[in-house]
N, C-alpha and C positions, 0 to 999 in steps of 0.2 A: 401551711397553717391548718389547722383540724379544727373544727368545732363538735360539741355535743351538747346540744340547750338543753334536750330534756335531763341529763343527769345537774343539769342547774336548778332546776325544779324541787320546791320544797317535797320532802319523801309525801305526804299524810298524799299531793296533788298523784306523784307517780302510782302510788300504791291502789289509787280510787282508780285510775287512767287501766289499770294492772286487772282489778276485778272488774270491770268492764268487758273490758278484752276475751274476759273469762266466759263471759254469758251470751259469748257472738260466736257464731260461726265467720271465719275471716277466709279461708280457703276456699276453693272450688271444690267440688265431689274429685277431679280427679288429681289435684293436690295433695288432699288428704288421704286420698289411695297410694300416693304416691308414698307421702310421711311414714303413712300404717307402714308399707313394704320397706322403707329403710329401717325402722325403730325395729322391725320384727327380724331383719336378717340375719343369718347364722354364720356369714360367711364375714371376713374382713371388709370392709368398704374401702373403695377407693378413693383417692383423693378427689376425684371428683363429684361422689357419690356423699362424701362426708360433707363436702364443701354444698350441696344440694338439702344433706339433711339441714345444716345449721340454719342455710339461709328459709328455709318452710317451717323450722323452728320456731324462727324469730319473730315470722309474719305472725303463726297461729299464736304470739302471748302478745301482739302490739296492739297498743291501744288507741285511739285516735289522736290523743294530744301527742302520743310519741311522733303517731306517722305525720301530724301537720309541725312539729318541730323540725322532722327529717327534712322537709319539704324545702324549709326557711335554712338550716343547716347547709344544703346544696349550693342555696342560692350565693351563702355566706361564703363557701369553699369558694365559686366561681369568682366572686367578688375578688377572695384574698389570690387567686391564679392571676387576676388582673393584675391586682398592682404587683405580682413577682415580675408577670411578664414585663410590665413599665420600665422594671429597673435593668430587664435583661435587654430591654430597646434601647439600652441605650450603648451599645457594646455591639462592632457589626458581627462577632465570635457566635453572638447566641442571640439576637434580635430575631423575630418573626420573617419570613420573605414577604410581606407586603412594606416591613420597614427599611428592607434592603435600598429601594431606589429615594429615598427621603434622606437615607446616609450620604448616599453617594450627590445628592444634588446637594446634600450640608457641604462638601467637601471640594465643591464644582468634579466632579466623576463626570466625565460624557462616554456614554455607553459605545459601544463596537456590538460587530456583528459576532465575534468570538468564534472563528474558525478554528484556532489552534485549540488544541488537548488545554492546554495549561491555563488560558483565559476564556472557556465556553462556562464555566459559572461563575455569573454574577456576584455571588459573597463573598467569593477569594477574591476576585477582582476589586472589588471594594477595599476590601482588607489590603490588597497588596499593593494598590493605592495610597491609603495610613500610611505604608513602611515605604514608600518608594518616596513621599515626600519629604521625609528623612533628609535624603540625597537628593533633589533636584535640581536638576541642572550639573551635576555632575557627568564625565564621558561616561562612566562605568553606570547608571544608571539607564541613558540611550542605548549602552549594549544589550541589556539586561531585558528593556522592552523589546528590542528588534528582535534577538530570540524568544522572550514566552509569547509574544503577539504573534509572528509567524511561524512560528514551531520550527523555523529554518538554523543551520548556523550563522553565526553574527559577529563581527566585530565593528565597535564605532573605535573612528581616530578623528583625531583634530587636526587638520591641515596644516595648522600652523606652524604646530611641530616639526614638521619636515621639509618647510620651505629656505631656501636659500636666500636670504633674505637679513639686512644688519639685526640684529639681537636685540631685542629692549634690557635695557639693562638693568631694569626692574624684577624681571623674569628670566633669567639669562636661560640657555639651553647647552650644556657643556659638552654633549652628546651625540649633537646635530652639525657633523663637518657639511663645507658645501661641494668639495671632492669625497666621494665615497672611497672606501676600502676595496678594492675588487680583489685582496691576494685571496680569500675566502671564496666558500660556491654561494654562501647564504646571499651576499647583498644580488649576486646576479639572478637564482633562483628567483627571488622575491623581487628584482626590480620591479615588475608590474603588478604588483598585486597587493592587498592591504596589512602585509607584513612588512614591506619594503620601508626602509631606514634611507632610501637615497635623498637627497635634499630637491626638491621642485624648484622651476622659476612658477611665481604668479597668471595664475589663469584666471583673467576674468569673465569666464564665459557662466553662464546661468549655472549652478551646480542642478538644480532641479532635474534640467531636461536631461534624459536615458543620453549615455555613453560613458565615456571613461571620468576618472577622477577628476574634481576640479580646483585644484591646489590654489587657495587663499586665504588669507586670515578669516574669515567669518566661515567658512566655508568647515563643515563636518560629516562628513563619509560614515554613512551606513552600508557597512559590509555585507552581502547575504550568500550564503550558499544552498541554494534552492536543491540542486540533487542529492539524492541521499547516497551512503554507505550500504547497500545490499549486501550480505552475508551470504556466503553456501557453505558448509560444512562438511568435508570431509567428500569433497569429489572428485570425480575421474578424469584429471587431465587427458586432452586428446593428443595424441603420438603426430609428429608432422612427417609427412610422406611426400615424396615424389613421385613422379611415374613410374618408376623401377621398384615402385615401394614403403613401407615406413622407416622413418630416417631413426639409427637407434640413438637411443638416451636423448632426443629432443623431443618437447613436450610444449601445448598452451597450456595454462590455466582454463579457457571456456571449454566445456564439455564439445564442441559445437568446430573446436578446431582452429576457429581466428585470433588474431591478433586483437588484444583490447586492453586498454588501460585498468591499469588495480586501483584503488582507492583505499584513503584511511580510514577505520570506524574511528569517529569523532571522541573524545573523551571527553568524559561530564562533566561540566563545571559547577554542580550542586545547584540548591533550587537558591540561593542568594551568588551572586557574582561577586567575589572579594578582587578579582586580580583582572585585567584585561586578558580575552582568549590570546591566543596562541596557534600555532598554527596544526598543533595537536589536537586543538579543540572543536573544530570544523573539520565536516567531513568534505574531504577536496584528493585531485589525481596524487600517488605515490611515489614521487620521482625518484631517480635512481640516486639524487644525493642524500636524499632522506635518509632511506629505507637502510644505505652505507653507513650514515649515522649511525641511524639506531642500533644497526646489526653490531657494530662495534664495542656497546653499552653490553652485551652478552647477554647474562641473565636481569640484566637489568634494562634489554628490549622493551619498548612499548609498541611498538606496529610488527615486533614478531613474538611467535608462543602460543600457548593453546589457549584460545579465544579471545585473540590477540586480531590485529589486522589479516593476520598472514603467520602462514605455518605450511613445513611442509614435513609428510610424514613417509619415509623409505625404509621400506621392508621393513614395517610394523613399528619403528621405531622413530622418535619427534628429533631432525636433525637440530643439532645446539646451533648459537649462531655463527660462531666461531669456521664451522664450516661450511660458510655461504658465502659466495661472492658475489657479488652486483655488479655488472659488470651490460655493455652492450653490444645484444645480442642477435643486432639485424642482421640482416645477409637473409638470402635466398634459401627454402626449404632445402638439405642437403650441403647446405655451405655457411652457418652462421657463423659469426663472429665468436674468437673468446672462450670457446668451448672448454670446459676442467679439463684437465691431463688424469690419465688416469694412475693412481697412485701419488698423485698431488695433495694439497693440505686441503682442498676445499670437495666437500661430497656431492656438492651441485652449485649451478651460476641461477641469479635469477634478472632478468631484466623486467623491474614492473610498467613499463611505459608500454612495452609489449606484450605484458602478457604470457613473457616465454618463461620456462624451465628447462636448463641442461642439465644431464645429471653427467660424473665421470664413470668413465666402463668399468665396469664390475673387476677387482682384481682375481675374484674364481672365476670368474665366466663365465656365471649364472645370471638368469634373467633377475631382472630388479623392479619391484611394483613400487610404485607413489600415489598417495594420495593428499589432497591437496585443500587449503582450507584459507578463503579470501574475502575482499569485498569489491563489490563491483559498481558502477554508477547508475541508476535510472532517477526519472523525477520524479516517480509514484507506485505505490502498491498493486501493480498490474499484471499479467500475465504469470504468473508463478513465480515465490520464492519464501525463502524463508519467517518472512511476517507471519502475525496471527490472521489464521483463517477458520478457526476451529468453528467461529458462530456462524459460518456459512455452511456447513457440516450437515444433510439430511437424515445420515445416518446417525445415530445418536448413541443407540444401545451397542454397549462394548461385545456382548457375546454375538450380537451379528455385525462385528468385524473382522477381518482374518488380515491378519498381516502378509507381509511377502517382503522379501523372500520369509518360506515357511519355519513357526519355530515353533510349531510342534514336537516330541518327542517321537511321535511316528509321524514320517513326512507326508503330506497329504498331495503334494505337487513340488514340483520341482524348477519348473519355468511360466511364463508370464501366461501363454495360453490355455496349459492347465488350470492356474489359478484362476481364471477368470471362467472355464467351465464348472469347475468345484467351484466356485463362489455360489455361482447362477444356480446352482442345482439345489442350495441350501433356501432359498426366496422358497422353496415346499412348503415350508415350513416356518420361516422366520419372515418370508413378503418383506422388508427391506434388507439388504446385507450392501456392506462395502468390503473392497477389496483395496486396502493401505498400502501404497508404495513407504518403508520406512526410513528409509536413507538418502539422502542425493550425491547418489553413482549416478553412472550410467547404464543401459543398462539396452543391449545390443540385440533386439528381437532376430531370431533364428530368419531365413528363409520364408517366404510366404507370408498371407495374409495374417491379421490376428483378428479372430471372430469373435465378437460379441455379441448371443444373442438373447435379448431378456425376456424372461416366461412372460405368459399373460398376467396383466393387471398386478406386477412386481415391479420393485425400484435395485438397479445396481449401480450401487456409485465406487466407480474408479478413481481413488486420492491419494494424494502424498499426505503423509504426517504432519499433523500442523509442525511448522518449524523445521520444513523439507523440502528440496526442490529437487526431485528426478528428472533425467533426461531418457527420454525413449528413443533409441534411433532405429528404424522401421527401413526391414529389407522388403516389406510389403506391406497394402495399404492395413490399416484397419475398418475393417467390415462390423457398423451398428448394426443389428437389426433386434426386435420384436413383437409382441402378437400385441393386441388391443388389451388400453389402459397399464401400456407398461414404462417406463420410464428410466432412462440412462444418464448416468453425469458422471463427467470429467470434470476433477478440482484439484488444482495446482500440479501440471502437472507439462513440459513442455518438451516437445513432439519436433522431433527432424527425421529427415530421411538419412539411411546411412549412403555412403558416398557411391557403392555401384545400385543404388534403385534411381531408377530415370522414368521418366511420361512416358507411358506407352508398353512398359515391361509386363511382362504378364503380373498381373494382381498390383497393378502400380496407376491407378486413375487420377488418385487424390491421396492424402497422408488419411483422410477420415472420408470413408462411403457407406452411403446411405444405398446397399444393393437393390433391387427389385424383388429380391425373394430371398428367407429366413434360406436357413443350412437344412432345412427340411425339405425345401421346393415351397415352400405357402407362401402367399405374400406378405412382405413385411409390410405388416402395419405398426411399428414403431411410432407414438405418436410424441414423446417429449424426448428432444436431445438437449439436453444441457449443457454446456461448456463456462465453467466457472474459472478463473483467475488461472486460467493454461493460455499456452501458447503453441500453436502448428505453426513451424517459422515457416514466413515468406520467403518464396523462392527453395523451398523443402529446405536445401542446407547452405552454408558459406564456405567461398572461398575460404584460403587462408589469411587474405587481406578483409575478409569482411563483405565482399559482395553477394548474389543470389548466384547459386548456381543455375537454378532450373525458374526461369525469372514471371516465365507465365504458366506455372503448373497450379491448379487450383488445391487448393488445402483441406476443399470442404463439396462433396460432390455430393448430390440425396438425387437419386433414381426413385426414390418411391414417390406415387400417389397421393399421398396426406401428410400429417403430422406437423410439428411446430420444432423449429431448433431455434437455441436463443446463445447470443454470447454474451456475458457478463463479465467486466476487467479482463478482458482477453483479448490476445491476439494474434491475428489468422491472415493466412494469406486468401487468394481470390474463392469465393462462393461459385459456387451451379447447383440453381434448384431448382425445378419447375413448377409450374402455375401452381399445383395444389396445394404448397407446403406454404406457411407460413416461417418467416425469419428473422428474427428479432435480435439487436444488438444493440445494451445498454455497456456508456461508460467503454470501449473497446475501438482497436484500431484493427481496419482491413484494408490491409495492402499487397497491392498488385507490383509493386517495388518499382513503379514508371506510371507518373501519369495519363499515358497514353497506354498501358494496358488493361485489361478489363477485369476490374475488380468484381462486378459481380453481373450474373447474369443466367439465361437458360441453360440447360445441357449444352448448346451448340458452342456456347462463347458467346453470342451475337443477340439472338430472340431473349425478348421480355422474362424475367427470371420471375422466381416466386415475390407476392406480398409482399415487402420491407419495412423493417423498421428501424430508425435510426435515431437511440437519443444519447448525445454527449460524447458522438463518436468522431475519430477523423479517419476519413476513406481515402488512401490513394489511388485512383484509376478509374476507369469508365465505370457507371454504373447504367445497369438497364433493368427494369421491374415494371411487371404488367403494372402493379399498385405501387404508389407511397403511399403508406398509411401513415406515417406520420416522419419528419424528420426537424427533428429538434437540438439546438444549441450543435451542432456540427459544422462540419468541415469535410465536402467533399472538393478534392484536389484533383482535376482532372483535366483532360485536353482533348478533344474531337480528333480520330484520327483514323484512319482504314473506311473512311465512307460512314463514320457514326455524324447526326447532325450534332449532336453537343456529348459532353461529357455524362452528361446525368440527363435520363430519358424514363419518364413514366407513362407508359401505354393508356393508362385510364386517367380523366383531367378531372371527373368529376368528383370524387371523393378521396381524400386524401388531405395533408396540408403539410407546408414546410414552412418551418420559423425556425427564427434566430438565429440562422446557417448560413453561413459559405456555402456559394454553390458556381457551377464554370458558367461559360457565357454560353448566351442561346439553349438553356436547360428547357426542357421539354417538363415541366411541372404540374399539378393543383396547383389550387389556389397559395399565393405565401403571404407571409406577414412579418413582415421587420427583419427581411432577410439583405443578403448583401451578392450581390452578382460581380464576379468578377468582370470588372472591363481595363481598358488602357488607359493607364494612368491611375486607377481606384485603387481602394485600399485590399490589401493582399494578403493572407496568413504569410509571417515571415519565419521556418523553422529552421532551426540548429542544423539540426542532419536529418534527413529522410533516409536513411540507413540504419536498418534494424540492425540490432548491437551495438551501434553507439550511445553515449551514456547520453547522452539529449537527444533521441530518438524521438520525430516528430513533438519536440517541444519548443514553443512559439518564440521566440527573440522578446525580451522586453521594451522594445520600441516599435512593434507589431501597430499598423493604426488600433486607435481602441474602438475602429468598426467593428474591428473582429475581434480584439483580446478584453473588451466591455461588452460584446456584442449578444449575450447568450439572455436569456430570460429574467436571470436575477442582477446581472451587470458582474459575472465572469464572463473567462476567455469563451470561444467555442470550441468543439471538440473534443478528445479524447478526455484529457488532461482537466476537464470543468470540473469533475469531482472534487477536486485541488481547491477551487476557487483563490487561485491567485491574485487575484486584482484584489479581492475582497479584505484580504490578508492586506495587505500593501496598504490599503485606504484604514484598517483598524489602525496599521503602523502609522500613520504621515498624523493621524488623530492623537494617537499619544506623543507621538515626536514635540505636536504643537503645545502640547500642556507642558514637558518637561522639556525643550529647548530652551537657553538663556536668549532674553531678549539680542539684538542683532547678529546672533548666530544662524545660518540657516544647513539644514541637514539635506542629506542627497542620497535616494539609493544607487545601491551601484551591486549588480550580480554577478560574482567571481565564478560562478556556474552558472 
């Protein structure tokens, strides 16, 4: 709405109001210096310049009734804003945000803490409240919450459905035999899980309390799949060998050489739920009846193809499905199962439960390259991988990045060492540069150390491409060093050793050292190491079963005198630092791969290590530190053993503090607060696998006491994994569950991962 009172004004009022105006100076002296200099210029004026003249125009001919109508006119406009805005309060689309929670209390809304992407703002939440009461109390509308409230995958079922049990015959179920079908693999695959069709007898046990399904008419299963589908693109399966050598045309998937289960990327079921998921539609392990399916569907695959679950590409070219066998492929390195014939119909076997690729022998009897493109299981954004990491990025500006390998037109370097001295030598000039790892291959460091050393009072950061996960495997350590105010970071980017580097080889301490002196002979004074969302795996490398090879080699050794390293979403095997360094790990796991090894500690293994810090981490193995500075919401997993008094030992009692943590028995501490000491018979972290590489890698069971999986600051779990806040998630779900369940229904979670 617009007002203008004074053109309501009779003319003889405006015209006196007009010569008035005329006989006043109304400007400043340097307004009207201003006006003089626009009215007089010879050049075009700009729009803003023009937009300056009009408005110093308007002041020097206004007369005082115009400016106290202006005045009254404002008030009028605000007025008429109000009641626009009234009528938009009343619509949660376009309402103000203070009428947001006045909606939501109209409509009984009880708020959540909104962890997941899809329910952290409030007006959608409102809104999708409106549409959801549409449908309430429908099964499809409980699946619908348990995925946007947890960001997890999800399916709800009704129990009823599938009990063996006489039929009402009001509702009959034509569908539901109480002998299953077994000539099929489906009804077997899915017997246990929330796809399964097989008919139950009646359990009347609490559905509530954590365990398996609890088949009864009231009774409705909330499905979750808490781990994710991890993507890698286009990488370098490891060749399997025996002692005599590598075994030819057998292959893992892991860059890293073990055996590991594949997974499906989940497919989307839009932002409204029409149909109940399927088993497509949660990301969950890829079993070999699957994967047979689909391959059989050709090009009308959905877990094979490019950007598909799974694809595998030889010698430059993407095999169709047609020539894949699924097929299982255990047996001993050198003796698998099933192996293609060569000149057969199939160009490779793949078994995804393993993790393997065969390919058949070349009929020229030339070598044959593959590269390989998958998904794999974790329960969070940690240690390197394909997610977005780009706003963790220090480096910003594109002309001081240099990619690698180099795509220069004249080469500038050729291998990884180069690159990181031509990186380091540009900081002359530009003082930050990164050096991009672009792809995730692998990528086999030559012989010897790899030196990194950053100028004075420069930043080099070493990263994968956002939406890239390289593997570095290291025939010798890598050497940080720098002079004062210089600064080094590693981001996403995950570090093994290759299979003949061992403790103790020349230039082989640790996968990452902190030497005592630069490549000049000065001493390093390197004062910030960063390690962001990488990974120096425990134990440097795996069996082909998945174990540590080198089980108590430290990942992370610092000889020098001062400086600060920090791990962030990362993770590393055992630390050695001494007293002067400062050590700080947020959100990260450090593992000694054995409770009873010593995850962190001095140069020796044994004496007081540097300062610690610990928030939201879980530690396997002894620890020992002059100081705890602080250790918060954690999980240290340890056991007294070789003559240490407890598992966790801090030198100095008086400053320091530890809260919300797990910690062993008889810990040598500061002062704690609301911590949790393990004793016999108390409550205990319960984790899936302590085994790096498995897809629930140090992730807690969900019937963990909630001493510890409640236990942390805000009433998440402790540990690594808090960032997640699981529990928090859970408790927004059971809150919506209660709004949209039908009265004497009661729902149950149950984690298929």
């Amino acid at each position: 709405m617009s007002f203008n009172l004074f053109q309501l004004v009779p003319a003889v009022y405006r015209l006196r109001d007009g010569q008035i105006a005329a006989t006043l100076q109304l400007l400043t002296p340097a307004e009207q210096a201003e006006l003089t200099s626009l009215q007089g210029s010879s050049t075009p004026l700009t729009a803003d310049q023009q937009a300056e003249l009009n408005a110093l125009t308007a002041k020097s001919t206004r007369g005082p009734l115009e400016s106290l109508l202006m005045v009254i006119d404002e008030q009028l406009q605000n007025f008429a804003a109000d009641l626009d805005q009234l009528y938009d309060d009343q619509f949660i689309e376009t309402c103000a945000p203070w009428v947001i929670p006045y909606i939501g209390d109209l409509i009984g809304y009880r708020s959540i803490k909104g962890i997941a992407v899809s329910v952290d703002e409030p007006r959608a939440e409102v809104a999708n409240t409106i549409s959801l009461r549409r449908r309430k109390g429908t099964v499809l509308v409980l699946e619908q919450l348990a995925r946007d409230v947890t960001g997890w995958g999800a399916h709800a079922k009704e129990f009823f459905q599938v009990l063996g049990a006489t039929q009402y015959v009001k509702c009959p179920r034509p569908g539901s035999h109480y002998a299953p079908d077994v000539r099929g693999w489906k009804p077997r695959a899915f017997r246990n899980s929330a796809f399964s069709s097989m008919a139950r007898k009646v359990d009347a046990h609490n559905p509530v309390s954590p365990g398996l399904p609890r088949y009864n008419l009231p009774n409705i299963g909330i499905f979750l799949w808490s781990l994710e589908a991890m993507s890698l693109t286009s990488g370098t399966p490891a060749q399997a060998s025996t002692g005599s050598g590598p075994v030819p045309e057998c292959y893992r998937f892991s860059s890293l050489g073990y055996d590991m289960p594949l997974f499906h990327a989940a497919i989307d079921q839009g932002e409204q739920i029409s149909a109940a998921a399927t088993e497509a539609n949660v990301p969950d392990y890829l079993t070999r009846h699957e994967l047979c399916a689909d391959l059989r569907k050709g090009a009308s695959a959905g877990d094979y193809g490019n950007g598909a679950s799974l694809s595998l590409v030889l010698n430059g070219e993407l095999l169709n499905p047609y020539q894949i066998q699924v097929c299982d492929l255990s047996g001993a390195d050198g003796a698998w199962n099933n192996l293609p014939k060569s000149g057969g119909p199939y160009a490779a076997a793949i078994d995804p439960q393993l993790g393997r690729v065969a390919l058949a022998p070349s009929t020229s009897g030339s070598a044959q390259t593959l590269s390989v493109s998958y998904h794999f299981g974790f329960n969070g954004n940690m240690g390197g991988g394909e997610y977005e990491r780009a706003d963790g990025f220090t480096v910003a500006d594109t002309a001081a990045v240099f990619p690698y390998p180099d795509t220069d037109a004249t080469p500038r370097y050729s291998n990884l060492q180069q690159a990181v001295t031509f990186v380091a030598a540009q900081t002359a000039t530009l003082g930050k540069v990164a050096l991009e790892i672009t792809s995730s291959e692998t990528y086999v460091l030559p012989s010897g150390a790899l030196v990194v050393d950053v100028p004075d009072g420069t930043t080099v950061e070493i990263r994968a491409r956002d939406g890239r996960r390289p593997t570095l495997l290291l025939d010798g350590e890598i050497q940080a060093s720098g002079g004062p105010l210089s600064t080094l970071i590693i981001n996403g980017l995950l570090i093994a050793a290759a299979s003949q580097m061992t403790p103790g080889s020349p230039g082989a301490e640790a996968l990452l050292v902190l030497p005592a002196n630069r490549p000049n002979g000065a001493a390093n004074q390197l004062p910030t190491l960063q390690i962001i969302h990488s990974t120096l795996v425990p134990g440097w490398m795996l069996d082909s079963s998945g174990h540590p090879v080198q089980a108590d080699a430290p990942a992370i050794k610092a000889e020098t005198t001062g400086g600060a390293i920090s791990l962030t979403l990362s993770i590393s095997g055992p630390v050695r630092a001494p007293e002067l360094v400062q050590v700080t790990l947020t959100d990260s796991i450090l593992d000694a791969t054995d409770p009873t090894l010593v995850a962190y500690a001095a140069l020796d293994g044994t004496s007081g290590g540097a300062p610690l810090t610990l928030s939201g981490c879980t530690v396997v193995g002894k620890v020992h530190a002059q100081e705890l500075v602080l250790v918060s919401n954690s999980i240290v997993w340890a056991e007294a053993s070789s003559g240490w008094l407890s598992g966790l030992i801090a030198d100095r009692h008086q400053v320091g503090c530890v809260r919300f943590s797990f910690i062993p028995v008889k810990s040598v501490t500061p002062r704690r607060f609301k911590c949790v000491e393990r004793a016999l018979g108390g409550p205990a972290p319960v984790f899936i696998s302590r085994r790096y590489g498995h897809p629930a890698y140090l992730k807690l069971i969900a019937s963990t006491d909630d001493a510890i999986r409640r236990g942390a600051d805000d009433e998440g779990e402790m540990g690594a994994f808090h960032f997640l806040l699981v529990p928090l998630r859970e408790q927004d779900l059971e809150i919506r569950l209660q709004e949209y369940t039908p009265v004497g229904l009661v729902p149950g979670l149950i984690y298929q991962t």
